[in-house]
N, C-alpha and C positions, 0 to 999 in steps of 0.2 A: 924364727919369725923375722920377719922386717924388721932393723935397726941399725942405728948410727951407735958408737962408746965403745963400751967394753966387750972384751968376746963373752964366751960361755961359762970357760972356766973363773972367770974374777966373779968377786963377792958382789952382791946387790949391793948395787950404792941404798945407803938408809934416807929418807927423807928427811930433806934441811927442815931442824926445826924453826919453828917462828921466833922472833927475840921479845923475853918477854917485855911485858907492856910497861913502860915506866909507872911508879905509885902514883894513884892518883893525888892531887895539893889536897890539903884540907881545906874547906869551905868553909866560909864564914855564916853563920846563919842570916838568912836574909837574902842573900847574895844567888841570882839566879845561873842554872848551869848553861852551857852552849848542849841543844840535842842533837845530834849525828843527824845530817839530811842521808836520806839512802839512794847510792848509788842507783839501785837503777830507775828510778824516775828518769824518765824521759828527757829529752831536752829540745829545746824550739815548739812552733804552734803543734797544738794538739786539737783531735774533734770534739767537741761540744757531747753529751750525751740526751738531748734532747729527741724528740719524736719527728718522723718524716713525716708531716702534716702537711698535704698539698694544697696552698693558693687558688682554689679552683674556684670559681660563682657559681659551684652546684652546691658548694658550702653557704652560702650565703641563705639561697632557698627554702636551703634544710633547716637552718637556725631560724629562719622566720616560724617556720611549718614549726619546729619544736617548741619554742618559747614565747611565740607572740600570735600560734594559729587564728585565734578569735579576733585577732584588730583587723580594723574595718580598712576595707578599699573602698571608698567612692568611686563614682566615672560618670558622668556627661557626658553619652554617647554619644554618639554620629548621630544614633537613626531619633536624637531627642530624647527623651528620656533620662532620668537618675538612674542608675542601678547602684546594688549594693551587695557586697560579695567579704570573704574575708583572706587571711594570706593562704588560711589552711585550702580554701577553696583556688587559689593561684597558686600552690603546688601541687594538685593534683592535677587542675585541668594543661597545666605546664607539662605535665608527664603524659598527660595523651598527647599533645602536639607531638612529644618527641617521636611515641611511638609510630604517630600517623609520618609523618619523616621517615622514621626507619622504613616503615611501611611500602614508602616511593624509592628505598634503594640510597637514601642519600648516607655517606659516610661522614668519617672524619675529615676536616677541611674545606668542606664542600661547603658553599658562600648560597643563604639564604638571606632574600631582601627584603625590606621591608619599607612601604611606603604608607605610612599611617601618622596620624595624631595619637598623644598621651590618652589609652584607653587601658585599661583589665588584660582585653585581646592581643593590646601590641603587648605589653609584657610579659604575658604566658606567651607567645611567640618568641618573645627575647631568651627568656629562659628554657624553653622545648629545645630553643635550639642549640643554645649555648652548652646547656650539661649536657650533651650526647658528644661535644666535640665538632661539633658543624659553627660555620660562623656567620655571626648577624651581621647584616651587612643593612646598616638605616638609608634613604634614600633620602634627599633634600626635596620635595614637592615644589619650592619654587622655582627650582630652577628649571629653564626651559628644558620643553621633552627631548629635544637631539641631546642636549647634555644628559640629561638622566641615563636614556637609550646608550650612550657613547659610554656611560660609569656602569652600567647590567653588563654590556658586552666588555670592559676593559675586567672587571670583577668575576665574568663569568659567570652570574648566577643563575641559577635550577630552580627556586620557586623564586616567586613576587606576591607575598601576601600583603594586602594595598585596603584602604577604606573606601568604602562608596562614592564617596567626594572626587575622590583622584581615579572616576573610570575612563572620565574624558580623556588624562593624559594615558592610562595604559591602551586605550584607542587607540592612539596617536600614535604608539610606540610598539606594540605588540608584534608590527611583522619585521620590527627592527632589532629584534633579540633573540638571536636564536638559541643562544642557550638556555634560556627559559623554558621548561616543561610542564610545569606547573602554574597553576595563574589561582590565586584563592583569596577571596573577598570577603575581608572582616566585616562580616555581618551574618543574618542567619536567614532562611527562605522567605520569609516575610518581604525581606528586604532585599532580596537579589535583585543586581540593577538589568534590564533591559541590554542584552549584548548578543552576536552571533558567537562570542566567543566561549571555547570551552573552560569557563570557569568553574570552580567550587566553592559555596559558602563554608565560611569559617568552622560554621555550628556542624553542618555535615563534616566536613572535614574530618574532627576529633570524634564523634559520635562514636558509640559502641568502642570506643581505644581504651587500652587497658590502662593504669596506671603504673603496672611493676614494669619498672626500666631500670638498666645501669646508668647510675649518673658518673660523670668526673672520672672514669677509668682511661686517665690521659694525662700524661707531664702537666705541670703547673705553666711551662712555657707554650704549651698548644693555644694556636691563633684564638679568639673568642669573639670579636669584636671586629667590624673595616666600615671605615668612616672616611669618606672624600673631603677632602677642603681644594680649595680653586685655587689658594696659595696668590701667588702676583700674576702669572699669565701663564699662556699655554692650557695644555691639556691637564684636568683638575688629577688628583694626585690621591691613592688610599693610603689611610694613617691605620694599619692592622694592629689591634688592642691585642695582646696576649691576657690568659686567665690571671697570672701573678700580676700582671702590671693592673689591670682591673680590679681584683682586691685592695693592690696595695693602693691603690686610688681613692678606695672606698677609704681607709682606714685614716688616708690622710685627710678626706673632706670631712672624716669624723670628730675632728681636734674641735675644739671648743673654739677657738680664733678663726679657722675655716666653718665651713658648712655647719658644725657642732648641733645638727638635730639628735634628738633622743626619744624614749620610750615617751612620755609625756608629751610630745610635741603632735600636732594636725600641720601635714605638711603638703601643699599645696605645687609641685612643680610646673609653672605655665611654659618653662623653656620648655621648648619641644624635645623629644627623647631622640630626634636627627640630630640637634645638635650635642655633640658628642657623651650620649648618654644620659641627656640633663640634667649635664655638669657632676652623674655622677647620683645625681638622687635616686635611679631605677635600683641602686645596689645600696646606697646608705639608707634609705628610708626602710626597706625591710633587714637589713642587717639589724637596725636598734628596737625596730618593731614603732616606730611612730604611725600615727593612723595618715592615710595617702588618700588624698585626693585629684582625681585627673579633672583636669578640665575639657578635655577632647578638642571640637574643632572649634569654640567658640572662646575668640579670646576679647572681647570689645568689652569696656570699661564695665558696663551694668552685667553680665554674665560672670566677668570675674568676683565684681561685688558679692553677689549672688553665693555665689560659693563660700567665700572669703566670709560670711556673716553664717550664712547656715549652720555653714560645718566647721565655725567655729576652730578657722586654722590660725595657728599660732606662726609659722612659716612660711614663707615662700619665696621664688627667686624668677627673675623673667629677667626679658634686655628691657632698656630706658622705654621704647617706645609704647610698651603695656602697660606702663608705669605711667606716663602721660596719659592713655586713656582714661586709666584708673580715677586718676586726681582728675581729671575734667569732670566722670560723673559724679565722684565726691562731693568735687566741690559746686556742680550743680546742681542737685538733689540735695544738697547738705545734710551729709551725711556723715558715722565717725565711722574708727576702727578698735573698738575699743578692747578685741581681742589678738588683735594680729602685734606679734612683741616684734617681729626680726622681717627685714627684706633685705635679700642679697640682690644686687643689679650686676648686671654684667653684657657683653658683647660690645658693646660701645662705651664714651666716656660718660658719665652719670650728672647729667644738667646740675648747678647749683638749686632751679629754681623747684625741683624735682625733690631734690636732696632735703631742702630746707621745708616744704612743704610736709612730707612725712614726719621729718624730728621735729619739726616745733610746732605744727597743726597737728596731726594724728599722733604723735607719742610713737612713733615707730621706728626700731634703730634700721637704718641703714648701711646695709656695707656693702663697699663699691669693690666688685670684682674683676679679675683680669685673671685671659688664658688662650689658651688654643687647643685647636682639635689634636695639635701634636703634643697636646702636654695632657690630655686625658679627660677635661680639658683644664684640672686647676691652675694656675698659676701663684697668683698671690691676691688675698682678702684684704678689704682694706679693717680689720678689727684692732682698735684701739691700744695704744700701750700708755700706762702709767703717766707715762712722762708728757705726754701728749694731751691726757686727759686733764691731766693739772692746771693748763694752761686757759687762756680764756676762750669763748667762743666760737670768735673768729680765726683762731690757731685753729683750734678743733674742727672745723668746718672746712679750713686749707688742707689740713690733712686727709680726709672722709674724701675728698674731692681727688684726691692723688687714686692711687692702681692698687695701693697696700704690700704688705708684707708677704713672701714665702712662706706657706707653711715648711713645718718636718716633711723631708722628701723630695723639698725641690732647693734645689741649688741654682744660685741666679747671681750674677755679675755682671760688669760692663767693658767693656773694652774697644779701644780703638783698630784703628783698620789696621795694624801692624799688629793688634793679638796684645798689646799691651793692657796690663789690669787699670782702671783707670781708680782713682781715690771715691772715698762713700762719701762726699759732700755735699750731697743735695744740689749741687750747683753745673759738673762733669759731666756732659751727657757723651753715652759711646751706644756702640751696639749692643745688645742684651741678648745674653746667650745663658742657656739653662742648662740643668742634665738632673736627672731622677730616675726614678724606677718607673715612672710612669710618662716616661717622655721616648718622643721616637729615638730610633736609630738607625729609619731609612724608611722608605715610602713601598709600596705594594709592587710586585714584579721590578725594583728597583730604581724605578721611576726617580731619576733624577739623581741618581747615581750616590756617591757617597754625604753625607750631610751631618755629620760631625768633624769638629775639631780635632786638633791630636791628642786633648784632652778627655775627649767626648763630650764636647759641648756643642748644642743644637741654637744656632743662632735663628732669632724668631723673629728679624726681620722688624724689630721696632728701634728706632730711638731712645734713651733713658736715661734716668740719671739715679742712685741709688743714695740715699744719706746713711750715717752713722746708726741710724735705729732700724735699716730696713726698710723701710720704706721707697720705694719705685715710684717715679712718676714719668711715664711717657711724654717725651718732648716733640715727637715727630716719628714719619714711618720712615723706610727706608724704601718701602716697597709701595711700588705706584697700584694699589688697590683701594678704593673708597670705602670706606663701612657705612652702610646706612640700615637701621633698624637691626643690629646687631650683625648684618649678614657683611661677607664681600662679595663687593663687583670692582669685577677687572678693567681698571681703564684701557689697556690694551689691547682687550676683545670689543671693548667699544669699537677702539682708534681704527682698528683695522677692518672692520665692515662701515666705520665711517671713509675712509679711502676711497671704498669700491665706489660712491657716487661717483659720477660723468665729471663733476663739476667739482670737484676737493683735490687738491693738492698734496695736502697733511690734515693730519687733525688729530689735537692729544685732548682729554676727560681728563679733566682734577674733581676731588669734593671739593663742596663747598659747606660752612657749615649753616645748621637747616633746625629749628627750634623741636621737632617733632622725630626726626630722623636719622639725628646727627648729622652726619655729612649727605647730599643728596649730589647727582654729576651733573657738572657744568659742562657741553661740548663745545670747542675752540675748533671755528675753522680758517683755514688758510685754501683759498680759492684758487682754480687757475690762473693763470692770466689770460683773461679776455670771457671768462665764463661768469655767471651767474646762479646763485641758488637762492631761496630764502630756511628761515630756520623751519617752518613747518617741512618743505619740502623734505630735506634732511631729514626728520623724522618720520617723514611717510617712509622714506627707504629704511628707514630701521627697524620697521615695525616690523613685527615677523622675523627677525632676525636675531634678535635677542630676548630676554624676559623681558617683559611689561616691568616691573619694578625698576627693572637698570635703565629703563629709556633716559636720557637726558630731562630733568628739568628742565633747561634752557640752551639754546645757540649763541652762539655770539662768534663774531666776523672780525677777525686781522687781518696785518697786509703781510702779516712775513711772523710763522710761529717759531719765537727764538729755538737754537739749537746748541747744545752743549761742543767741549771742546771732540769729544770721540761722533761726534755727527747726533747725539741722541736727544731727545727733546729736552728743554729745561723746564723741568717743573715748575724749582723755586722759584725760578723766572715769571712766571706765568700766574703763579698762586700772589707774587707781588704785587701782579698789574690788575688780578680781578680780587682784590680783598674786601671790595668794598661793591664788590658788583654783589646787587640783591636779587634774588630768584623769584623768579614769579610765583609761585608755591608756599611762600614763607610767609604773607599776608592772610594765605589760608587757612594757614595753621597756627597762629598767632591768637 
């Protein structure tokens, strides 16, 4: 055979024996031994032996359906009416949408839209289409129809399932989508609206569809969710939700310091479910099994009252300016809350007089929330600490008034323009940059190309300043976009169909702040030389051209609209000189 040593004829080498083992010491009693680690244990990280349990929102569903089937949905239709349903009845009619989808051919990825108010229907839609692997895709209603028509065709979407409310604008927009094949109107034949168009009601739609479907047979990373935001300017931008990042969204708006509803709780969501999921309740409210109530298309002070007293909700959350209705018919009808324990506010900053009217007239905690459609959309709650609470009232009250703290899952800092960390002192304001599991990490078809840091940090375009406890409070934006009544408008999109007058020069849109609205738009114009306009005129040209909501408040006329050193408008400039200019509109709402 093959070998290397000795030939044939030498003797077998004998095998080296081992030497034997030294005696072992005597041991004192008491005294513990060293035990042999054994060689072969492994060394460095090693897997976990835990279960591949997939993140998917067809788990969500299912946990409602299993342990909370009989808790009630309310809804305040469209077409009037209360109805009353429960989850077990939302996962089953969820499972015939899906099939009625499969039905039309539609696969995985494929982007189904939806333009509706918080109804039973939009969320069995949510979820039909979610657990099959197809993606929701919400529509913002107010914004104007070429924008909506421009976000179908940049999305791509195959159906448009829309409320009766919004036929006017699928009119408007229908021979401007061609990828649309489907068109299907949540309601049922009663209520089918008057159109040449071939639609289908909601009710037919699902009719006779089975319930046996696969659900979640797809990565936990498959798309589930696309949501536009308009961002600062340009063409508006999708923020595509995967299923992991939508779970783990859930789980974070579940912490007790966030959203923190539970099984015991009547929860009320009046943010609309456009805005990015609202905030997340379409997935926590039946993840814990809390009883859900929609309020549909009526959101004015005495309707929500309405709800809010009936059905006996213990939670809810809207932007400031619902919040303002609410307390005007509160407080003129005089009337209490003597069951509603929590309101979360958010999209804009949350009035003092707002703030103070809930906690010390109705008993009802407030927390002021902050986020974006790219954060899923939580950011940070403003829910109390300790240290905070000890202090007197008007501490407590400074703080409630701030943006609040990070939950688990979001990571948030500040930093100057050079990328440096700036100190937590309350005092530092830099850019505010985030990064989580549920924050983006690029916009839809790539739109706007890379948008993290080399860290992975997604910078959100505000101003801030962060303290010692966590606590954020926004100092300024960096981004020339106004909030009013939670939403953005683009001063940009203003500026540049203010231009196209005969008679404007330039012209930039600042907010202004507005008691009602938060910021409403101021338009600034700078004239030709030798031309003439007045401010209504001005607005006749924009009518039509933008949304009704974004029209300017007011005009007002300079002789030369300052200009930064790179040629670009000066804001702060500009916000200096009108700080004290009052809107015509503010008297009205006062």
């Amino acid at each position: 055979m093959f070998g290397f040593g000795k030939g044939k004829d030498e003797k077998k080498a004998e095998p080296a024996k081992a030497a034997p083992a030294p005696a072992a010491a005597p041991v004192a009693p008491g005294v513990a031994t060293a035990v042999p680690v054994a060689s072969a244990i492994p060394r460095g990280p090693m897997n976990g032996l835990m279960q591949d349990w997939k993140l998917t929102v067809d788990k969500v569903i299912d946990h409602a359906f299993q342990n909370h089937g009989q808790r009630e949905i309310v809804t305040r239709t469209v077409e009037g009416p209360i109805v009353r349903s429960t989850y077990a009845d939302l996962y089953y009619r969820s499972r015939q949408v899906s099939n009625a989808l499969l039905a039309d051919g539609v696969q995985k990825g494929d982007r189904i839209a939806t333009l509706a108010w918080n109804t039973t229907r939009h969320i069995e839609t949510w979820y039909g289409t979610m657990c099959i692997g197809a993606v929701l895709h919400t529509l913002n209603p107010r914004l104007f129809p070429e924008q909506i028509a421009w976000i179908i065709n940049h999305a791509e979407d195959t159906h448009v399932f829309y409320d009766i409310t919004f036929q006017p604008i699928i009119e408007a927009i229908k021979d401007k989508v061609p990828s649309v094949k489907h068109w299907v109107v949540l309601t049922d034949a009663a209520h089918k609206p008057q159109t040449t168009m071939n639609v289908r009601t909601y009710e037919e739609y699902i009719a006779g569809k089975s319930t046996d479907v696969v659900w979640g047979d797809f990565p936990e990373d498959t798309a589930c969710g696309l949501c536009y935001t308009s961002g600062t300017t340009g063409d508006p931008k999708g923020v595509l939700y995967s299923h992991r990042s939508n779970v783990l969204h859930t789980l974070i708006g579940m912490q007790h310091d966030a959203i923190g509803i539970g099984a015991k709780d009547t929860v009320l969501p009046v943010v609309p479910m456009f805005h990015a999921n609202a905030w997340g309740i379409a997935f926590s409210a039946p993840a814990v099994g809390s009883k859900l109530v929609l309020p549909g298309a009526k959101m004015d002070g005495e309707s929500i009252y309405q709800l809010l007293n009936d059905e006996k909700v213990t939670f809810t959350a809207a932007v400031p300016t619902v919040w303002l209705m609410l307390l005007q018919h509160l407080e003129g009808a005089n009337l209490k809350l003597p069951l509603l324990k929590r309101v979360v506010i958010g999209g804009s900053a949350v009035p003092e007089r707002i703030l103070r009217a809930f906690e010390e007239n109705y008993d009802v905690e407030v927390v002021h929330a902050w986020g974006m459609t790219e954060m899923s959309p939580l950011g940070s709650l403003g829910a109390m600490t300790e240290n905070v609470m000890a202090q007197d009232r008007e501490t407590v009250v400074r703080y409630k008034l701030k943006q609040g703290r990070a939950p688990f899952g979001v990571e948030m800092k500040t930093i100057n323009d050079e990328g440096t960390l700036l100190p937590r002192d309350g005092k530092t304001a830099g850019r505010l940059v985030v990064r989580g599991p549920a924050v983006a990490k690029g916009y839809f078809k790539n739109a706007g190309g890379n948008i993290l840091d080399d860290q992975g940090f997604f910078d959100t375009g505000d101003v801030a300043n962060l303290d010692e406890h966590g606590y954020m409070q926004i100092t300024d934006r960096a981004k020339d976009v106004i909030k009013s009544g939670g939403e953005w408008i683009s001063s940009i999109d203003i500026e540049n169909f203010a231009v196209g007058h005969p008679a404007v020069a330039n012209a930039a849109a600042i907010g202004l702040p507005h008691p009602k609205w938060d910021e409403r738009p101021l338009l600034i114009i700078e004239l030709k030389p030798g031309a003439a306009a007045t401010g209504d005129e001005i607005l006749n040209f924009l009518n039509g051209k933008i949304a009704k909501w974004w029209m300017p408040d007011d005009v007002a006329f300079v002789e030369k609209i300052p200009l930064g050193a790179t040629g670009k408008i000066n804001k702060l400039a500009l916000r200096a000189t009108f700080k004290d200019h009052k809107l015509p509109t503010i008297q009205a709402a006062e």
